[in-house]
C-alpha positions as CSV (number, residue, x, y, z in Angstrom):
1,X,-95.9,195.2,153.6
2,X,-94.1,192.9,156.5
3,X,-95.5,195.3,159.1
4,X,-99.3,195.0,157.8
5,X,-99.3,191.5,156.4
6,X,-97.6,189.3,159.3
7,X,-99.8,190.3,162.4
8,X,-102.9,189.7,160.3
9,X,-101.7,186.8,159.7
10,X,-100.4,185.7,163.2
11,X,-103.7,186.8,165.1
12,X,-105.8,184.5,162.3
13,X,-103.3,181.8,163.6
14,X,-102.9,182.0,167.1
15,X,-106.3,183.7,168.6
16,X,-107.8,180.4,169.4
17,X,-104.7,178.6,171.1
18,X,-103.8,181.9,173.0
19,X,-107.7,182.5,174.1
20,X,-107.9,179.0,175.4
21,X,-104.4,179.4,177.5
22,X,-103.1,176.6,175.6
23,X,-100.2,178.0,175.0
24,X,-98.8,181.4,176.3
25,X,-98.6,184.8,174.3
26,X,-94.9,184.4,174.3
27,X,-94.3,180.8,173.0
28,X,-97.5,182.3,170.1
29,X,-94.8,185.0,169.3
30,X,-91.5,182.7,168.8
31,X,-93.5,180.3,167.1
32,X,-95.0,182.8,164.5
33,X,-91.8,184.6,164.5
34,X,-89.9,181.4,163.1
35,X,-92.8,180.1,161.0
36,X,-93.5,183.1,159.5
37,X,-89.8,184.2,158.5
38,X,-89.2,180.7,157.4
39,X,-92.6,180.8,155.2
40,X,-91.3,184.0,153.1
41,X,-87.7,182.6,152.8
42,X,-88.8,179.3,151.7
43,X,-92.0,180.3,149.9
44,X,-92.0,183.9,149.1
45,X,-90.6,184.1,146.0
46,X,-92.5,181.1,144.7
47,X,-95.6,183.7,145.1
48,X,-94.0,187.0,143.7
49,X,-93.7,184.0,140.4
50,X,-97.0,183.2,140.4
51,X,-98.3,186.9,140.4
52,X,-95.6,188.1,138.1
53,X,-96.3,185.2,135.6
54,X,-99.1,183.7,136.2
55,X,-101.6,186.2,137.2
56,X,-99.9,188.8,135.1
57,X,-99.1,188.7,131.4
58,X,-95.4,190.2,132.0
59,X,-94.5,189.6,128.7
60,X,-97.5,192.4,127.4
61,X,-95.1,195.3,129.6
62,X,-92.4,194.2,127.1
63,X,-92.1,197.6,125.9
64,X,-92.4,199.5,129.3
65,X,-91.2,197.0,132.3
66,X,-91.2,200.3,134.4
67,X,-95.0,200.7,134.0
68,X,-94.8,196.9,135.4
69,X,-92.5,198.0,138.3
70,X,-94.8,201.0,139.3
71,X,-98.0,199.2,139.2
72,X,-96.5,196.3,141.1
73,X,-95.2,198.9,143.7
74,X,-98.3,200.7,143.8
75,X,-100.1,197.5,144.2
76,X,-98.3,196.7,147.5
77,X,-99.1,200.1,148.4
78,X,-102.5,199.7,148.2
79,X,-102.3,196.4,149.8
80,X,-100.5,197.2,152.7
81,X,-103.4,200.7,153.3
82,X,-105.9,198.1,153.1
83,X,-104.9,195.8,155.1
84,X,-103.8,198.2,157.5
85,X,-107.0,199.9,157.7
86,X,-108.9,196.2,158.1
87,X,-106.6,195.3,161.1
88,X,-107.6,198.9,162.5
89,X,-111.0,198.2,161.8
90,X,-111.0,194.7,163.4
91,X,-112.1,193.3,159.9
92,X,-111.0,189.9,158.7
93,X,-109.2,190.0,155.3
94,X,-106.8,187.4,153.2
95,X,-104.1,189.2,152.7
96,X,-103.2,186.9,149.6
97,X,-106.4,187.8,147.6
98,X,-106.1,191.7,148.7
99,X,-102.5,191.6,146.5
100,X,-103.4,190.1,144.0
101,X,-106.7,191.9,143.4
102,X,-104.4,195.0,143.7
103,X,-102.0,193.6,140.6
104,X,-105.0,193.0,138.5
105,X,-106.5,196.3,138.9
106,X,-103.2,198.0,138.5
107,X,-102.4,196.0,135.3
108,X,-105.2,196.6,133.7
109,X,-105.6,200.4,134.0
110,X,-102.5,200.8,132.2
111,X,-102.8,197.8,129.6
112,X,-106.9,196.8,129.8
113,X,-107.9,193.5,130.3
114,X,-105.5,191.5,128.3
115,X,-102.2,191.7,130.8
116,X,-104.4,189.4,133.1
117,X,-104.3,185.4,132.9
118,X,-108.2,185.4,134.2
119,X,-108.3,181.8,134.5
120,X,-105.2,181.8,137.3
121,X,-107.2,184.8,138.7
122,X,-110.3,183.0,138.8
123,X,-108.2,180.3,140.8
124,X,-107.0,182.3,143.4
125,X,-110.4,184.2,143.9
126,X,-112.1,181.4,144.7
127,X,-109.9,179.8,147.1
């Protein structure tokens, strides 16, 4: 997921200061590399919570956590092929929204549309 999500989200951040030489390719590279690794340390988990909790009624996979597990895994899966293909493709995408889009829909093929909090969904959609 690192490989896919971090450059998408490094060339939304740095295009404009590297086109206009205001700074150089390299200093763009230890910045993101520092912000970026500081970001998931300090923040990372905070948003695994908020999908696992928030987003997604954990407490309906009570009786099977590993359906949970394998349709969290498979979410990041399909994340990371669609936000691969979209860097290939030179399309924009948030890779945010493309996650949790993929929880949701993995959720609720296996237990329908009550494992989702659509409010918190709602949210994040339209931010």
């Amino acid at each position: 997921m690192l490989s896919v999500s971090e450059p998408n989200d490094c060339s939304n951040a740095f295009a404009t200061p590297v086109a206009a030489k205001s700074i150089t390719l390299r200093l763009a590279l230890c910045i993101a590399a520092v912000y970026e690794f500081d970001g998931a340390m300090l923040f990372g988990a905070q948003a695994t919570k908020t999908i696992r909790n928030d987003v997604v009624k954990s407490n309906t996979f009570a009786d099977e956590p590993e359906v949970l597990m394998y349709g969290m895994l498979f979410a990041l899966v399909a994340t990371s092929i669609i936000v691969q293909l979209s860097n290939y493709l030179y399309m924009p995408i948030s890779t945010t929204h493309t996650t949790v889009r993929a929880a949701v829909r993995s959720t609720t093929a296996t237990k329908r549309f009550k494992s989702v909090n659509w409010n918190t969904y709602t949210l994040i959609f339209i931010s």
